[in-house]
N, C-alpha and C positions, 0 to 999 in steps of 0.2 A: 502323251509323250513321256519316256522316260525324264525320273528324277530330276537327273542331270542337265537336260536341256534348256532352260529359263529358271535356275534356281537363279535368283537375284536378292541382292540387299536393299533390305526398304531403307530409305536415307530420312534421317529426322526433319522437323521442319527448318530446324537451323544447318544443316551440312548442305554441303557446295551442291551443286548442279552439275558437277562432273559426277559420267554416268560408270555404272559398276557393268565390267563385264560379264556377258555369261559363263558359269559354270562349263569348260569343257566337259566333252564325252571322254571318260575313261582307258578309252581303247580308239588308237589307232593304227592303222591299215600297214602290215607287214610284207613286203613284197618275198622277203627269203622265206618267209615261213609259209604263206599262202606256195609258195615253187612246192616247199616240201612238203603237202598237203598228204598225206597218206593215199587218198584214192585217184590225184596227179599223177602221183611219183608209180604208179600203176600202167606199165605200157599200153596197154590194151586202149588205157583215155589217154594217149597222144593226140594233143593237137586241139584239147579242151582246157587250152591255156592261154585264152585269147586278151590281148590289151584291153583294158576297160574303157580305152574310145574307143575304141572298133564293136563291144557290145552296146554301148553306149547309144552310138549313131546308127546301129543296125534296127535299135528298139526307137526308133523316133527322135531321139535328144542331142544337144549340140554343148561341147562346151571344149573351152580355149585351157582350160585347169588340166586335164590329164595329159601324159607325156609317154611315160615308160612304164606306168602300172600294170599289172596282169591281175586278170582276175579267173574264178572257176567259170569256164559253162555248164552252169549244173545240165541244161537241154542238152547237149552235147554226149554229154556222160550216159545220161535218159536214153539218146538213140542211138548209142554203143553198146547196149545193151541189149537194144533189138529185142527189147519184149515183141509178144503176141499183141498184146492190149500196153501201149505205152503209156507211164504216169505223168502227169502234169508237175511240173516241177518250176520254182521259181527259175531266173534267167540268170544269176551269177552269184556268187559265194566268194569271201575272201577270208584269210587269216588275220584279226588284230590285236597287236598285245599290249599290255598294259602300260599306259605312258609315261611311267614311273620306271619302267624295268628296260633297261638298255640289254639286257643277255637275258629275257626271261626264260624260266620254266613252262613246260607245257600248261602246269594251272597259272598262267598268264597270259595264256591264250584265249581266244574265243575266235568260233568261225561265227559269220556275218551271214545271215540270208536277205539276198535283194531281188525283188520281184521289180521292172521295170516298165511303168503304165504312161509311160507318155504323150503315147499316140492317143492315148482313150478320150473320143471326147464327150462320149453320154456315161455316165457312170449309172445311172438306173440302170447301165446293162450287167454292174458287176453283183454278183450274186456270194453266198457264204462260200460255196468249194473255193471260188477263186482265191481264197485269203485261207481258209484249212485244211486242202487238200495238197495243195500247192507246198507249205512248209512242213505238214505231215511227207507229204514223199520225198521231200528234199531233206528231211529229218536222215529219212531210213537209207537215202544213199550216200549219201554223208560220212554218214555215222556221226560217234561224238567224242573221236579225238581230232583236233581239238575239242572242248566243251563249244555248242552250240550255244550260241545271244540269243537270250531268252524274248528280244526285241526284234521283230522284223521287219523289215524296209522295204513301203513301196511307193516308189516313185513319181507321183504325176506332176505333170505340166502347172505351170501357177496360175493357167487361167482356169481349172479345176480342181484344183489341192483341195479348195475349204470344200467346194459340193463333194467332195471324195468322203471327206470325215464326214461329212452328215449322213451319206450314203453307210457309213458304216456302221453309224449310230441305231440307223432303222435297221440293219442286217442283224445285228446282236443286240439292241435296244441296251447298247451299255455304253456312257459317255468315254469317246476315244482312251482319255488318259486311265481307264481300266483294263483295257486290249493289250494284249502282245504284238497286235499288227500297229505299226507303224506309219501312215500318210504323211509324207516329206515330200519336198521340192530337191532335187538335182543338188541345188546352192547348197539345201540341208543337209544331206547327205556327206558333201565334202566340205562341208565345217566339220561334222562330228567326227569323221573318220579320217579323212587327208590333208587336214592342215595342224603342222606342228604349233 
């Protein structure tokens, strides 16, 4: 996992037993900026500006936290484009900017790629394309303004999250926290990005 996520303070043998909070995530979740997304604000992807419970609950998952958020349907985007041979693309993208910066600059920006695996419940079935091809194509219709998180987000249920990381450990034989793919729960997700 990124840096940021469980940086914590070792507490001496004499300091209290009140516990240190975690380090937030840097960046959260812009709903004006995700609207004015460069390849949104593109008539043509009308209508691939769906609420993030509505992709939420479409990919498997349930949760009482989202309200008014909109996020990208990157898949959307994918079959507006009506390739021949269509690419595999994660399920949604949003705009977050730096939680320091109330009017930021576009290098305050970052777009988010989230891949949402919910439903999954053998992960032996997930294989490398699913995690490089996936952010590879969703890189290139993207683009990268804003600058693209060099972290990617994917989603599974917490009765499978840990077998996900081990799964991902034998697909690249390299311990999670060296990956750019990302294994989070739901919960995770909206600590790091959607709560101030």
């Amino acid at each position: 996992m990124a840096s940021w996520k469980k940086s914590r303070k070792k507490r001496s043998r004499r300091s209290t037993k009140s516990k240190t909070k975690a380090s937030p995530c840097p960046w959260i979740y812009s709903l004006p900026h995700t609207e004015r997304h460069p390849v949104v604000e593109n008539r043509e992807f009308k209508g691939c500006l769906p609420l993030v419970l509505t992709i939420i609950t479409d990919n498997g998952g349930r949760s009482r936290y989202f309200k008014n958020e909109k996020t990208i349907n990157v898949d959307c985007i994918e079959e507006k484009l009506r390739r021949s041979q269509p690419l595999k693309t994660v399920d949604m993208a949003f705009v977050a900017r730096n939680r320091e910066k109330t009017d930021p600059e576009e290098s305050d920006l970052r777009t988010v790629l989230v891949e949402l695996k919910m439903g999954v419940r053998n992960v032996n079935n997930l294989r490398r394309d699913d995690f490089e091809n996936k952010v590879h194509n969703s890189k290139y219709i993207l683009g990268n303004r804003p600058q693209i998180l060099q972290d990617y987000f994917f989603v599974f249920n917490d009765r499978v999250r840990n077998q996900a990381k081990h799964r991902l450990y034998r697909i690249f034989n390299k311990p999670p926290m060296q990956l750019p793919y990302k294994i989070v729960s739901l919960k995770e997700l909206i600590e790091f990005f959607f709560r101030d």
